[in-house]
C-alpha positions in Angstrom: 61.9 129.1 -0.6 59.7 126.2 -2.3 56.8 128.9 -2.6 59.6 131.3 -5.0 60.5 128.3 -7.3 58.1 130.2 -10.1 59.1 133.4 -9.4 63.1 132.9 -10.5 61.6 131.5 -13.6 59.4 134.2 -14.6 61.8 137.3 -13.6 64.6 135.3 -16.5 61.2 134.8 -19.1 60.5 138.6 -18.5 63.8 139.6 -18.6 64.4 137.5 -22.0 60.9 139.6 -23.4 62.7 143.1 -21.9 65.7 142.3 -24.2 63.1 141.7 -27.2 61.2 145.2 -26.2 64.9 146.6 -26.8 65.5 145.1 -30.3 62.1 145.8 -31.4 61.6 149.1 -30.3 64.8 150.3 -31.6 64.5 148.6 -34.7 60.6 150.3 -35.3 62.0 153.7 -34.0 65.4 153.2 -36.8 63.0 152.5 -39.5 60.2 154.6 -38.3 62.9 158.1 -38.9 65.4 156.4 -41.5 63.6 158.8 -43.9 64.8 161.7 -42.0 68.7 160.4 -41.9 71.3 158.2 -40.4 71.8 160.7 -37.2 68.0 161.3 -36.3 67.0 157.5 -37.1 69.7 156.2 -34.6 68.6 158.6 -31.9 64.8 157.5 -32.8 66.3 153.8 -32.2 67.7 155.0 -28.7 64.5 156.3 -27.4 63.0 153.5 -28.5 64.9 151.2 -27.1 64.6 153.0 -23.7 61.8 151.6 -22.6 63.0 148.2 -23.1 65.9 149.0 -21.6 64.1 150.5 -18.0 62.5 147.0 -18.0 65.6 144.9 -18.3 67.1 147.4 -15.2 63.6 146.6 -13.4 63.9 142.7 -13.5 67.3 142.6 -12.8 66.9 144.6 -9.7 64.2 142.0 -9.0 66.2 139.3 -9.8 69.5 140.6 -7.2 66.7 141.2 -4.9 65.5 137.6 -5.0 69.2 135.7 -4.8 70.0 138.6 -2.0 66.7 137.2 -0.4 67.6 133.5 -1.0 71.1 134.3 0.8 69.6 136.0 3.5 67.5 132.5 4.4 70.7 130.6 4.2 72.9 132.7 6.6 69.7 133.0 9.6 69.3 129.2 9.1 73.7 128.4 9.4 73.3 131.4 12.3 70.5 129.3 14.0 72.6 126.2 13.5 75.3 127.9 15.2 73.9 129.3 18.0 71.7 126.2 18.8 75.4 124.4 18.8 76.7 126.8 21.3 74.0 127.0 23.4 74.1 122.9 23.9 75.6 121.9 27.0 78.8 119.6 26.1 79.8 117.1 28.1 83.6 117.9 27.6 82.7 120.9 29.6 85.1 121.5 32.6 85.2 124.5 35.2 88.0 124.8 37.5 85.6 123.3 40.7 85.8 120.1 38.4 89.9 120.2 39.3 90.2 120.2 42.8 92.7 117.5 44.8 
């Protein structure tokens, strides 16, 4: 996962500027119908937060994507671990022909 070290860091950065789309756009929208009153300007500061908002959703799903990915990695390499232990001929190994008087 050396090639992904970037990636983790640039999915936070653009979630961190997603969060700022928010508070900007809903702070432009607020002021941009405050003349028309309290109830329109705070639905103005919704829709304009909205698109911030559909970008924070976006990273985060990339973000669960990447840690699922990461987790993925580390299960198939324990698995291949395992099944290279068990596939190992051990030398405490006994079958019943091993018994006999």
């Amino acid at each position: 996962m050396k090639h992904f070290k970037g990636f983790e860091s640039l999915v936070s950065f653009l979630q961190g500027v997603s969060w700022g789309v928010v508070i900007i756009g809903a702070y432009l929208f607020f002021t941009l119908f405050w003349p028309f009153g309290l109830i329109v300007a705070l639905i103005g500061a919704f829709f304009g937060a909205t698109i911030g908002l559909f970008l924070v959703i976006f990273f985060e799903m990339a973000h669960i994507s990447y840690e699922r990915l990461k987790e993925e990695h580390k299960q198939t390499k324990h698995l291949k671990e395992l099944i290279e232990l068990l596939r190992a001929p051990s030398r405490t190994d006994e079958t019943l022909s091993d018994h006999r008087p």
